[in-house]
C-alpha positions as CSV (number, residue, x, y, z in Angstrom):
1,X,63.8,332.3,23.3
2,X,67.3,330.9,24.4
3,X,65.8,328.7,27.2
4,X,63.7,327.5,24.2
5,X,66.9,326.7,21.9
6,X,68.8,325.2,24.8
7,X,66.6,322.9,25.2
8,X,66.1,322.0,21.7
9,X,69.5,322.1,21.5
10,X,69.6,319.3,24.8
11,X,67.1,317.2,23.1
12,X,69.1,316.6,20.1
13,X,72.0,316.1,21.3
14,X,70.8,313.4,23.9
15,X,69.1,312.2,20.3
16,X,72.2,311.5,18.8
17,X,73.9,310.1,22.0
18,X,71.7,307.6,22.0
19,X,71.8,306.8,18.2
20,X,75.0,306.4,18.6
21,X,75.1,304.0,21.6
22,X,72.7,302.2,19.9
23,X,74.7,301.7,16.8
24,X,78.0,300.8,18.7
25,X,75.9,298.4,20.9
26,X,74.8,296.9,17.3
27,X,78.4,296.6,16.1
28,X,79.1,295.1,19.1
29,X,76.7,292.8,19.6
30,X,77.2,292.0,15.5
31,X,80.8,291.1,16.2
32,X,80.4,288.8,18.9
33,X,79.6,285.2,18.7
34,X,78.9,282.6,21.0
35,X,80.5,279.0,20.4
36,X,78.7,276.1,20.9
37,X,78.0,272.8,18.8
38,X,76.5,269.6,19.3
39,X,77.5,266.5,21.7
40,X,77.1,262.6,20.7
41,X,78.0,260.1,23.0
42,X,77.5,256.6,24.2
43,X,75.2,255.3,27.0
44,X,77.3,255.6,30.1
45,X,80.0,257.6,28.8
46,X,80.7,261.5,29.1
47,X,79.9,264.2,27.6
48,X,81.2,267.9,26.8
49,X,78.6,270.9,26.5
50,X,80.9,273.5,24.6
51,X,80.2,277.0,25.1
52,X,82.3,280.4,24.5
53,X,81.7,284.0,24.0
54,X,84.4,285.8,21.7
55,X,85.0,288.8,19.9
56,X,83.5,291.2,22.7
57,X,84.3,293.5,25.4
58,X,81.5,294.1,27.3
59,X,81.4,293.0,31.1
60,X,80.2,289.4,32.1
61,X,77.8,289.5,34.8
62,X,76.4,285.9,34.3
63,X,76.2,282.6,32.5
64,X,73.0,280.6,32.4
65,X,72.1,276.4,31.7
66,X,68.7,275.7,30.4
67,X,67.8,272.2,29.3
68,X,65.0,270.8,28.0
69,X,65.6,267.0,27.8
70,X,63.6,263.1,27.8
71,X,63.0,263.9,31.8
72,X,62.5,267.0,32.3
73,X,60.5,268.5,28.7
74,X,60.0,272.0,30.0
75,X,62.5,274.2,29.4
76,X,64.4,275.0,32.7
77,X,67.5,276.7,34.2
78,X,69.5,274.2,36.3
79,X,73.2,275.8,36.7
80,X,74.6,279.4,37.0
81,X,78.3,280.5,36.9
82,X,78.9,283.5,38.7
83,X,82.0,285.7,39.1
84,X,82.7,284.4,42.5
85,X,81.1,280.9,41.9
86,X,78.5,278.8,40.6
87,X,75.3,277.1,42.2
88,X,72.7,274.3,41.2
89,X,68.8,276.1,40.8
90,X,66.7,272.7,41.9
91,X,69.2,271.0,44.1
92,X,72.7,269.3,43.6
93,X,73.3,267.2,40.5
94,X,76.5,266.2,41.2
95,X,77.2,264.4,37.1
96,X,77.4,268.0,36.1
97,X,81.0,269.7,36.2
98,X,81.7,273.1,35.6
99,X,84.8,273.0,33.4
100,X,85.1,276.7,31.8
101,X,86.5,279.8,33.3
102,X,84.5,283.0,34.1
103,X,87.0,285.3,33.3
104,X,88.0,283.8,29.9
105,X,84.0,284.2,29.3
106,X,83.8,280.1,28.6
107,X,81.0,277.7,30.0
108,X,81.0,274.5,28.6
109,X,79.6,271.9,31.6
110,X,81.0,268.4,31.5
111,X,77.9,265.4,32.4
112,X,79.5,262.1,33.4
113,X,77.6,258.8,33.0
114,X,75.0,259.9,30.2
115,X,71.6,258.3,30.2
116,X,68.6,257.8,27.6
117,X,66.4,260.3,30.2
118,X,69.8,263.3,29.6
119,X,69.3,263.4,25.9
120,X,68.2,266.3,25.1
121,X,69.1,270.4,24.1
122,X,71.3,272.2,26.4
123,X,71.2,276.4,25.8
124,X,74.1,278.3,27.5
125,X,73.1,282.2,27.7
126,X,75.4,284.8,28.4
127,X,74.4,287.8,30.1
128,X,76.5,291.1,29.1
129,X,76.1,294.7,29.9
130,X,75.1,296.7,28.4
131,X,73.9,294.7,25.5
132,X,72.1,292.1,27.4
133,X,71.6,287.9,26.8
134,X,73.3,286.2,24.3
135,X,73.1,282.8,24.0
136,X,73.2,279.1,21.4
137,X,72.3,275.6,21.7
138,X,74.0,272.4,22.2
139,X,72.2,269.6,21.1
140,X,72.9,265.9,23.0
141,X,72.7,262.8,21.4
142,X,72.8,259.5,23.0
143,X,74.3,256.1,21.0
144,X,73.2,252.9,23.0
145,X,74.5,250.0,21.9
146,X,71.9,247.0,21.0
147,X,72.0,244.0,23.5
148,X,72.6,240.8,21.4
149,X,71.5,237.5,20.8
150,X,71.7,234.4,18.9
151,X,69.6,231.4,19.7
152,X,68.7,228.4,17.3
153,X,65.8,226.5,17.9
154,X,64.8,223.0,18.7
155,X,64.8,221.2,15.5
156,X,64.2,217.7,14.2
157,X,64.2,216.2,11.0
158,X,61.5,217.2,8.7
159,X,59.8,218.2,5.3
160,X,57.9,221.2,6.3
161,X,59.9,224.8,6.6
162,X,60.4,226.3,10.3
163,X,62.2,228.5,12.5
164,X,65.8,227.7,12.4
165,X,67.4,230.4,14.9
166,X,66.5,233.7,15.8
167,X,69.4,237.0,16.1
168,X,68.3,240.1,18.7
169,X,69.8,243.3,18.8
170,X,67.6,244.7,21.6
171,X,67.0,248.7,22.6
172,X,69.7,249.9,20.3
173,X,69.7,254.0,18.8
174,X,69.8,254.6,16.5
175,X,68.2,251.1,15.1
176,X,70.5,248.3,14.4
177,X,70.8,246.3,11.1
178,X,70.9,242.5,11.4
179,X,72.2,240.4,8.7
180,X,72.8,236.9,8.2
181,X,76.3,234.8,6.7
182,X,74.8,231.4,5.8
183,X,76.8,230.0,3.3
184,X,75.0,227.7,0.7
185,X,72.4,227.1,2.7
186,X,68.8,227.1,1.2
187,X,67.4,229.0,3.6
188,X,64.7,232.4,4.2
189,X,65.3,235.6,6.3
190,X,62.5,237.7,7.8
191,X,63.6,240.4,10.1
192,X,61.2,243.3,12.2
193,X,61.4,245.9,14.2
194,X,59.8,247.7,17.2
195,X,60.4,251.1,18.2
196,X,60.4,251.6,22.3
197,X,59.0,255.0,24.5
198,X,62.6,255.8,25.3
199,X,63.6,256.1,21.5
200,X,65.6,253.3,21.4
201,X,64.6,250.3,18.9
202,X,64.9,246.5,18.7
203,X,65.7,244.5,15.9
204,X,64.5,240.7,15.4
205,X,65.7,238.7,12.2
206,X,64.8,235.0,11.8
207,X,66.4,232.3,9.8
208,X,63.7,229.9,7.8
209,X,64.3,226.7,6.4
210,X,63.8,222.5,5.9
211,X,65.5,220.7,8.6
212,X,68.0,218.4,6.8
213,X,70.8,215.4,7.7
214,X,72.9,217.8,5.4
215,X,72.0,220.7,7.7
216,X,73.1,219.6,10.9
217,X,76.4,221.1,12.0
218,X,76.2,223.6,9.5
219,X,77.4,226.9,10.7
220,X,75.8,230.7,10.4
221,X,76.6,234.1,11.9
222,X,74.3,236.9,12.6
223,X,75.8,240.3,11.9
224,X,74.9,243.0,13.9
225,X,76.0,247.0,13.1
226,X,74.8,250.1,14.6
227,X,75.7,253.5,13.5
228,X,77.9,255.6,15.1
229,X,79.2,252.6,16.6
230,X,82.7,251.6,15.5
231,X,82.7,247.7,15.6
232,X,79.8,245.7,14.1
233,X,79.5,242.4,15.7
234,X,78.7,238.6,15.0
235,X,77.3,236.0,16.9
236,X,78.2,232.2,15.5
237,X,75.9,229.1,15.7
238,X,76.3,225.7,14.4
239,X,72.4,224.7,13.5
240,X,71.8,221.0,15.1
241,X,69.1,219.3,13.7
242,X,68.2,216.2,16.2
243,X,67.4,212.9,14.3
244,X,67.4,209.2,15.2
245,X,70.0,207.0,14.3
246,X,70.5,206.3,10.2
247,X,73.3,204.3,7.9
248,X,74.0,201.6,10.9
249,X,76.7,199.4,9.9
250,X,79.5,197.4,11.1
251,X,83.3,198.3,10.2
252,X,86.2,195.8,10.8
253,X,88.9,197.7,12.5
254,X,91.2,195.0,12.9
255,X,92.0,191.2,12.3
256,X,89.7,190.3,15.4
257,X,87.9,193.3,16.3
258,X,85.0,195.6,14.8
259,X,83.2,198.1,15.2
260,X,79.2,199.2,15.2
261,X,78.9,202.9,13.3
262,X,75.6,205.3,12.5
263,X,74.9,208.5,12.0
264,X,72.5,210.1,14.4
265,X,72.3,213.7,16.6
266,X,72.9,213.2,19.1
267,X,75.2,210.2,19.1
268,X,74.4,207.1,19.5
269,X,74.3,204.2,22.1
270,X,75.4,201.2,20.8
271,X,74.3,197.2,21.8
272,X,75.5,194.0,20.6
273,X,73.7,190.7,20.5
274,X,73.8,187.3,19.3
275,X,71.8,185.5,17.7
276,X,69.5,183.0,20.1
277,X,72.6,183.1,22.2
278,X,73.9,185.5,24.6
279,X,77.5,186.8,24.5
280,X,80.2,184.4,26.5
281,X,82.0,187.3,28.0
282,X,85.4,185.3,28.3
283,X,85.6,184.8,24.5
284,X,84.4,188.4,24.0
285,X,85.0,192.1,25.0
286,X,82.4,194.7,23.9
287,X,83.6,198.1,24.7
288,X,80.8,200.8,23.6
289,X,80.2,200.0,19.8
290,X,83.3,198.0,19.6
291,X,82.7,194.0,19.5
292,X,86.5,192.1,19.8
293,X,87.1,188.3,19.9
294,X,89.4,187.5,23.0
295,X,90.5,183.9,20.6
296,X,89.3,182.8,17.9
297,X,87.3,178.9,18.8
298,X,84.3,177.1,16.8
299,X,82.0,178.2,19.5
300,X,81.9,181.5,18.8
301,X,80.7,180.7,15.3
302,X,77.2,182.5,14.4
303,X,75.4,185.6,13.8
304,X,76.2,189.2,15.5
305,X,74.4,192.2,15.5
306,X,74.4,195.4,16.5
307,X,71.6,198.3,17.5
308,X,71.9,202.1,17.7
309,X,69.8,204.0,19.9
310,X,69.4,207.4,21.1
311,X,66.5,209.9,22.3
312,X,64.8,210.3,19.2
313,X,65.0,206.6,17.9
314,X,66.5,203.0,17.3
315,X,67.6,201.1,14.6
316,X,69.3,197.9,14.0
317,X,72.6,197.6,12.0
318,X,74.2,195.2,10.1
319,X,74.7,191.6,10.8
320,X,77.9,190.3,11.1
321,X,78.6,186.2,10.6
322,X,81.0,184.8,12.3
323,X,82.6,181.2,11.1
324,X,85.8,180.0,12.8
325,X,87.2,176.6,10.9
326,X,88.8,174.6,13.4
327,X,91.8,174.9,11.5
328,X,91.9,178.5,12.4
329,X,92.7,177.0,16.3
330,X,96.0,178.0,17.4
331,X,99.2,175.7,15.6
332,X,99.7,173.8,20.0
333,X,96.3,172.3,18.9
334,X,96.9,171.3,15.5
335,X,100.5,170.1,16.1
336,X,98.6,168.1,19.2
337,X,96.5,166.2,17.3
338,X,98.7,165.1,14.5
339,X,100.9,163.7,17.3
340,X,98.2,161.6,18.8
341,X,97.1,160.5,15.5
342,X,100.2,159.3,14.6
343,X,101.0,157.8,18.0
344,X,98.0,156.0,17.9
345,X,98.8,154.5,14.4
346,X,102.2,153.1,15.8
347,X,100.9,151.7,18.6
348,X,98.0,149.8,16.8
349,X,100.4,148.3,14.5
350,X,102.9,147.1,17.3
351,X,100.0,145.1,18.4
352,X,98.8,144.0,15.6
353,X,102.5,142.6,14.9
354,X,102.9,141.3,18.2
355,X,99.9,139.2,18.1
356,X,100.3,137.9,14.6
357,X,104.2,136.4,15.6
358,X,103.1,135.4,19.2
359,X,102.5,131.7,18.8
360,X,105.1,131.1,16.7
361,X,107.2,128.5,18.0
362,X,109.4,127.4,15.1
363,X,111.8,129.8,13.3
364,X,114.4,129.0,10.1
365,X,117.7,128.7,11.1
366,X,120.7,128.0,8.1
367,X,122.8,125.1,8.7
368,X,126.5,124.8,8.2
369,X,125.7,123.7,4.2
370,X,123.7,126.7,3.4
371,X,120.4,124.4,3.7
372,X,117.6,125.6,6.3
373,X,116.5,123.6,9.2
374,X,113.7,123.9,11.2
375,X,114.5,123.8,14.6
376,X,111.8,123.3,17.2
377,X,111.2,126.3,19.4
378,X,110.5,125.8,23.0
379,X,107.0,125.9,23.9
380,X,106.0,129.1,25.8
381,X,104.5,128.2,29.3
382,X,101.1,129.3,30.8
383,X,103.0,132.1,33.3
384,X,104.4,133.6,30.1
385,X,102.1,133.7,28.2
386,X,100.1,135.8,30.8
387,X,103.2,137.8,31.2
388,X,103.1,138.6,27.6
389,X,99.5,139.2,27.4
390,X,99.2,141.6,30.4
391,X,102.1,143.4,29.4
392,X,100.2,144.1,26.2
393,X,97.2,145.1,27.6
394,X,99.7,147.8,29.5
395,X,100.9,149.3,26.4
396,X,97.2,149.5,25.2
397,X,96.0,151.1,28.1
398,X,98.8,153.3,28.7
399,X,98.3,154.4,24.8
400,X,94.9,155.5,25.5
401,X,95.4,157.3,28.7
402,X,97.8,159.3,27.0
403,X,95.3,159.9,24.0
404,X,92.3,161.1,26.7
405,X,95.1,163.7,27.7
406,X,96.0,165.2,24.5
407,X,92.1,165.4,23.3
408,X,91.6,167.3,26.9
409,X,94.2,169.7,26.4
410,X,92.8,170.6,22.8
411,X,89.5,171.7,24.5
């Protein structure tokens, strides 16, 4: 009978040791925590895995990595931190960093240039005795920032609505949203999406309108903002809208030069002509769409034009006539020929003088009464009378050379 009660007495006792180890295990276990969190960061960047057991006393015998991420979707350990040390399961992966300490019971792994294929959940587990594993999960998330684009499109001058440019914010996550800053500009916006394998997305707006003279040179911005990212960005474009030359005119710039204007994309080349003649190029300059007048002479008297040109077309300008009175000549010329004019007058009436009086032979004379006489001249002979003559025809001839020289100079 006492063997019998010791025993019973044994197997309660061993009863309530264990309840009670039991009991201060669950305390125990109820008052710990393990620390973790979550991890966001961008493509290429690093990140921090947080994890920390607190509030516990028991021994630390091991701390183990799972992950179960876009490359590897099985759930697998791949790191264990030891009291003397820690070791890669599958091999070296030299991004990871063991940055905790052992003996302060803290985990957390740094992972240097982040990819899409590392996104994932990371579980640190703890392994105590005598209470066993405990353990949380970090989640990663990757940002990756869209690669942008702004291109505007070929256009020419139309009625008919088309593509004006198109903005890209390719392989961004989360998805990016593209917007458009266009002003007063009557114009249409589609935009779509497509979502890749790797989670990331890309983004395609469009801009939709008439190409218009008014258009052209007009300028619009794509906006581009991602989540999570701090800076949105925008792309500028000036829309060119390609069109042949229109409004061709001529402008006088000055008092002897002017110039050939249009309005065309892209600019204009410019050629001047003349009318059924062909430009004297020492009376006239043309420098691109600039016609000038070297002097200013009757000759150049007639009818200009001008013609625009460029890839998409030509077109004629305005017509510009050109009269030059002689008058307009510089004041040598004019001051020239009122000399010879006059010159000439005086000399014709020198001869016309000298011939009228040359046979005279008698002239009056007053006598010593106040009456007049006429006293008989002396009869001229033959030799001077060809004296006289040829000396006249010297004057003449003289006269008229000089005349031929002034008219020459005038030219």
């Amino acid at each position: 009978m006492e063997n019998v009660f010791l025993n019973r007495h044994f197997s309660v006792s061993c009863r309530l040791l264990l309840v009670l180890t039991l009991t201060l295990m669950r305390r125990n276990s109820e008052a710990l925590q393990v620390i973790g969190g979550s991890a966001t960061v961008v493509k290429g960047g690093t990140a921090i895995l947080p994890c920390k057991l607190i509030e516990t006393s028991e021994t630390l015998t091991q701390i183990t990595w799972q992950r179960r991420t876009r490359e590897k979707p099985k759930n697998d350990n791949f790191f264990i931190i030891q009291s003397d040390g820690h070791q890669y399961v599958n091999g070296p992966e030299n991004r990871f960093k063991f940055i905790g300490s052992f003996s302060d019971k803290n985990g957390s792994l740094q992972l240097s240039n982040v990819q899409l294929k590392d996104e994932g959940t990371y579980t640190c587990i703890f392994t105590l005795f005598p209470s066993g594993n405990h353990k949380t999960a970090i989640p990663l998330n990757l940002l990756v920032p869209p690669v942008t684009s702004l291109k505007g499109n070929n256009l020419t001058l139309g009625t008919g609505e088309v593509s004006l440019a198109t903005c890209t914010a390719a392989g961004s996550k989360p998805p990016s949203e593209v917007t458009w800053l266009t002003g007063t500009l009557a114009v249409r916006v589609t935009t779509n999406s497509t979502q890749h394998d790797n989670g990331t997305t890309t983004t395609t707006s469009s801009l939709f309108g008439v190409p218009t003279t008014e258009m052209n040179n007009q300028s619009v911005q794509c906006v581009i903002r991602t989540t999570g990212l701090p800076e949105e960005q925008v792309l500028p474009l000036t829309i060119q809208v390609h069109f042949p030359p229109i409004d061709v005119m001529i402008v006088q710039r000055s008092e002897d030069s002017y110039e050939c204007v249009a309005n065309a994309n892209p600019e204009a080349n410019f050629t001047w002509s003349r009318s059924d003649q062909s430009l004297p190029e020492s009376d006239i300059k043309v420098q691109g769409s600039t016609l000038q007048f070297l002097r200013k002479t009757s000759n150049l008297n007639g009818l200009y034009q001008c013609e625009a040109v460029n890839l998409y077309g030509r077109k004629g300008g305005g017509q510009l006539h050109v009269y030059m009175d002689f008058a307009s000549g510089s004041c040598t010329a004019a001051w020239t020929l009122f000399g010879l004019l006059l010159s000439l007058n005086i000399v014709a009436f020198l001869l016309w003088y000298l011939h009228k009086h040359k046979n005279t032979l008698l002239r009056p004379e007053v006598g010593t009464h106040g009456e007049k006489n006429v006293v008989p001249k002396s009869p001229l002979s033959d030799d001077r009378k060809e004296e006289q003559e040829s000396l006249w025809h010297k004057v003449a001839e003289a006269m008229s050379k000089k005349a031929n020289v002034w008219g020459s100079s005038d030219q």
